[in-house]
Each structure stands twice: as structure tokens, then as C-alpha cells.
C-alpha positions in Angstrom: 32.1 61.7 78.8 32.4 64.5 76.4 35.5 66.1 75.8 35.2 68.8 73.6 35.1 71.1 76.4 35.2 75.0 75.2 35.7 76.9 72.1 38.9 77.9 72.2 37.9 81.4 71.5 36.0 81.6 75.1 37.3 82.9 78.1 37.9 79.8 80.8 37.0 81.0 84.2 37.9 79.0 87.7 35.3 76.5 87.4 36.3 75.2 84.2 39.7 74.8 85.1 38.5 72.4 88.2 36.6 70.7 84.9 39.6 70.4 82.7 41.7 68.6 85.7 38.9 66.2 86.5 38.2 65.1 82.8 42.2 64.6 82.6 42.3 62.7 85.5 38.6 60.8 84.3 38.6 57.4 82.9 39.3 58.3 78.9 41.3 61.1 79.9 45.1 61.2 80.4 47.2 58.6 81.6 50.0 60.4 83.0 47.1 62.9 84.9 45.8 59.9 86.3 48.7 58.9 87.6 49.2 61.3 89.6 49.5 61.5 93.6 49.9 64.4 96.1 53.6 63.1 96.3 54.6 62.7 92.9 53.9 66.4 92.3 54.4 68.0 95.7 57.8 69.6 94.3 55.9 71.5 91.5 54.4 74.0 93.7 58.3 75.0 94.7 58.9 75.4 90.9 56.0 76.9 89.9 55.9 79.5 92.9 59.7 80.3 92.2 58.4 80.7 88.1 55.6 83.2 89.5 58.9 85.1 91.6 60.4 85.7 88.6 57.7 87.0 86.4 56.3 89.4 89.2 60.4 90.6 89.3 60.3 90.8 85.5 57.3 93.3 85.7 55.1 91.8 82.6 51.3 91.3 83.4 51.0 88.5 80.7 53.7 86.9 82.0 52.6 86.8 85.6 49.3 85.9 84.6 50.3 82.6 83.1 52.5 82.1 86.2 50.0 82.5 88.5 47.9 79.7 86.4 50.5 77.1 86.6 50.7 77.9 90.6 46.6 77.8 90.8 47.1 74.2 88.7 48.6 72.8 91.0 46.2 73.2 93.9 43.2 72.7 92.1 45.3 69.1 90.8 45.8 68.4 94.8 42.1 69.3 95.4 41.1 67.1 92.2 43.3 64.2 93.5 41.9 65.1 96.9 38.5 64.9 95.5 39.3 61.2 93.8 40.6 60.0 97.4 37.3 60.7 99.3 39.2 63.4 101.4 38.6 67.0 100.2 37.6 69.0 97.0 38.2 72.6 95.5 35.5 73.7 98.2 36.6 72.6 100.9 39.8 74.8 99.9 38.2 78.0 98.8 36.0 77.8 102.1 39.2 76.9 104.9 40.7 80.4 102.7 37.8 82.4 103.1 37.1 81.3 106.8 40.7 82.1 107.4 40.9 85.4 106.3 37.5 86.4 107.9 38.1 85.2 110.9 41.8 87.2 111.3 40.4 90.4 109.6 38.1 91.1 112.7 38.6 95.1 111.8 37.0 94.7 108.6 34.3 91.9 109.3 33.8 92.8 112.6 34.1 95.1 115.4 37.8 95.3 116.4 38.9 98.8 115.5 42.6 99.3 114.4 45.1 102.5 114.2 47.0 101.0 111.0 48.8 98.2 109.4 51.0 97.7 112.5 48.6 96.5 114.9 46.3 94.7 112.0 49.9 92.7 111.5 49.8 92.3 115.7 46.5 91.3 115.5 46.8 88.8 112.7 50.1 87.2 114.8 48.1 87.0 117.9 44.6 85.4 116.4 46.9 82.7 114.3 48.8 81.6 117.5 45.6 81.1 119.4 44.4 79.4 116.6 47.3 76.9 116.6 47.3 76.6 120.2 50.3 78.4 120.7 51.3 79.6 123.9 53.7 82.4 122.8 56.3 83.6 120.8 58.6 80.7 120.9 55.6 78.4 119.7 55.4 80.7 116.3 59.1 80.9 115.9 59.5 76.4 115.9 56.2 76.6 114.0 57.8 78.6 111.0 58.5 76.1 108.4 61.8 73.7 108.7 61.3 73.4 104.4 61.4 77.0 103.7 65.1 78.0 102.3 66.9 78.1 105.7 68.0 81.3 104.6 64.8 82.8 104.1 63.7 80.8 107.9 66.5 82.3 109.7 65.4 85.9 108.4 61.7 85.3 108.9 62.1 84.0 112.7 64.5 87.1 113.7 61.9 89.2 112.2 59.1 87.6 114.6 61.6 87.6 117.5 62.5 91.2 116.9 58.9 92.6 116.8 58.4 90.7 120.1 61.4 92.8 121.5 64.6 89.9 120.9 67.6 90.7 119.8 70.3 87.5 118.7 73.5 87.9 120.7 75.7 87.9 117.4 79.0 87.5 119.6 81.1 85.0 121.1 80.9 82.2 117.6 84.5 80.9 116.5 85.4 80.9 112.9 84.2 77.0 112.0 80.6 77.9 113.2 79.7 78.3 110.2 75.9 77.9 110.7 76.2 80.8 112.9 78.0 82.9 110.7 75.5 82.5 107.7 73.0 83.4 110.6 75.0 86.8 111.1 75.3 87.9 107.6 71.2 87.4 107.5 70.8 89.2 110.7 73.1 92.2 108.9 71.6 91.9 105.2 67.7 92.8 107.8 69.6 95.5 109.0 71.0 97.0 106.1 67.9 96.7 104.3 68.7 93.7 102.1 66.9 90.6 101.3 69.4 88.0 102.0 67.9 85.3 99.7 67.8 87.7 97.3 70.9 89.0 97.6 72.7 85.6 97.4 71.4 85.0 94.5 72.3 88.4 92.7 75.9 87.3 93.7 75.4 83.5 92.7 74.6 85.2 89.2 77.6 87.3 89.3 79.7 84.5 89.7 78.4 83.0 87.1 79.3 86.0 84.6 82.5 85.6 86.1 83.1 82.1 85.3 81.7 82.9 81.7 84.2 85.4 81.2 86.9 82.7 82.4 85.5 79.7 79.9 85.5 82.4 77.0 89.3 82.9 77.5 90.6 79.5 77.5 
């Protein structure tokens, strides 16, 4: 199998970063690449999506560029590794995507007419819980993600139950409910315009400038 893939000097588009996985993972290729299994690398695509995060909040092009490689990586490694198990390849991915977004953009590739980004974001709820066999609202809000950040969970199912007209009872919890207390302060951050995740973590780094303040004095 021939290696020497590119001049360096050329501009790699998608398809020959599907080639460079598979002649890693090829016989010749790389042993650690080969190795690999949709578990032993399932945790990168938390790291690498949190790396992409932080370059789109530190606002250089470049920078988000290469993060958004290292995300695209690791799909087209599952699709590669997919690919070597007989179950699915790169296609199969790009066409489930595609299918996906024409099927729940029926305003734009089809007939359904729309007064503006609310009702396309109605629309887009309603098609995705027919097409998961949901019966209604409560079906979407168990079917958000239990491995999101439960902060980020809590403030993404109040969202859906607000827009269907919910509010949470905030009342009546005892001090030691603790669960229902972090549940609050999302609840208020949503109100007052604040991303909670966000906003923990700003204060997380605080603390840490506090604590380096402390350590410099002893």
C-alpha cells in the first residue's frame, strides 16, 4: 500500500482525511490506530468538542479551524472503525445528516411555509418527536441526554417544558435538597439571562485566582 500520500504543500480536502485514517488503521499503518475501538476513544469527542468551545470563545479563525478538525477526526475514526467492523462507513454518516436535515427543513425543501425562526424551531420539535415515536412533550424532555453536564440537562429540559407552557414550582424544597436547589439557581441563571454552565465555570476560575493569590502569600 503506498503511503506517501500528498505533498505537503496541497490542500487535504474531506476525502483524504477518510484516506489518511484508513491507511493508519491498514495493515503497515499504525499500531496504536489499529488498536482502536469505538470505546477506547468514545471520551475524545467530549475533549475535543469542549477544545472546539474554547477556540470559538477565544474568537481566532485558525484556531477554530484546527478544532473543528480534531472534532471531524473523531467521527470519520468511528466511521473508519465502523467501516472495518462491517457495520457503517463515512456515507452512511454524511447521508443519515443530510436526510435529517431535509427531512425537518420542510420550509426550505418543501412546501410548509413558515412566519420566522420561532415556528421553524416548533416545527423542527414536532417532526423530531414523531420521528422518535414520541407521544409528547414528556417523551422529549426523558429523551434529552442523561450524559450531558446535568447542569446543562436541567437548563435544556426547562427550556423545552417552558416553550410548551410549564413552569417548575420552585417552592416548598428544605435546605438539604440540594439537587433541587442547584435546579433553582439554573432555573434563575435562564431567567436572568445567564448561561449557568457557563457561569459556574467563570466562578470556578475565580476561585482559582483566589487560591493563587493565597499560595503566593504563604
Amino acid at each position: 500500500m503506498d503511503f506517501n500520500f500528498k505533498n505537503e504543500n496541497e490542500k487535504y480536502n474531506f476525502e483524504d482525511l477518510v484516506r489518511v485514517v484508513e491507511l493508519l488503521r491498514a495493515p503497515g499503518g499504525c499500531p496504536w490506530d489499529r488498536e482502536q475501538t469505538h470505546e477506547s476513544i468514545k471520551r475524545n469527542l467530549i475533549e475535543e468538542g469542549y477544545e472546539l468551545i474554547e477556540a470559538i470563545d477565544g474568537g481566532k479563525p485558525e484556531k477554530i479551524a484546527d478544532e473543528s478538525g480534531d472534532l471531524m477526526l473523531q467521527v470519520v475514526f468511528h466511521a473508519v472503525i465502523g467501516k472495518d467492523l462491517g457495520e457503517y462507513d463515512i456515507d452512511d454518516v454524511t447521508d443519515a445528516v443530510c436526510r435529517k436535515l431535509i427531512h425537518r427543513h420542510p420550509h426550505v425543501f418543501g412546501d410548509v411555509s413558515v412566519s420566522g425562526s420561532g415556528e421553524v424551531l416548533r416545527n423542527w420539535d414536532a417532526i423530531k418527536r414523531a420521528d422518535r415515536h414520541q407521544s409528547g412533550v414528556a417523551d422529549e424532555l426523558r429523551g434529552v441526554s442523561e450524559y450531558l453536564p446535568a447542569l446543562m440537562r436541567a437548563e435544556k429540559i426547562q427550556k423545552k417544558a417552558e416553550k410548551a407552557g410549564f413552569t417548575p414550582d420552585l417552592s416548598g424544597h428544605n435546605t438539604d435538597d440540594f439537587g433541587a436547589a442547584l435546579f433553582e439557581l439554573v432555573y434563575r441563571c435562564r431567567k436572568a439571562g445567564a448561561d449557568p454552565e457557563l457561569a459556574l465555570r467563570e466562578c470556578t476560575n475565580k476561585f482559582i485566582d483566589e487560591f493563587e493569590r493565597f499560595e503566593e502569600k504563604k
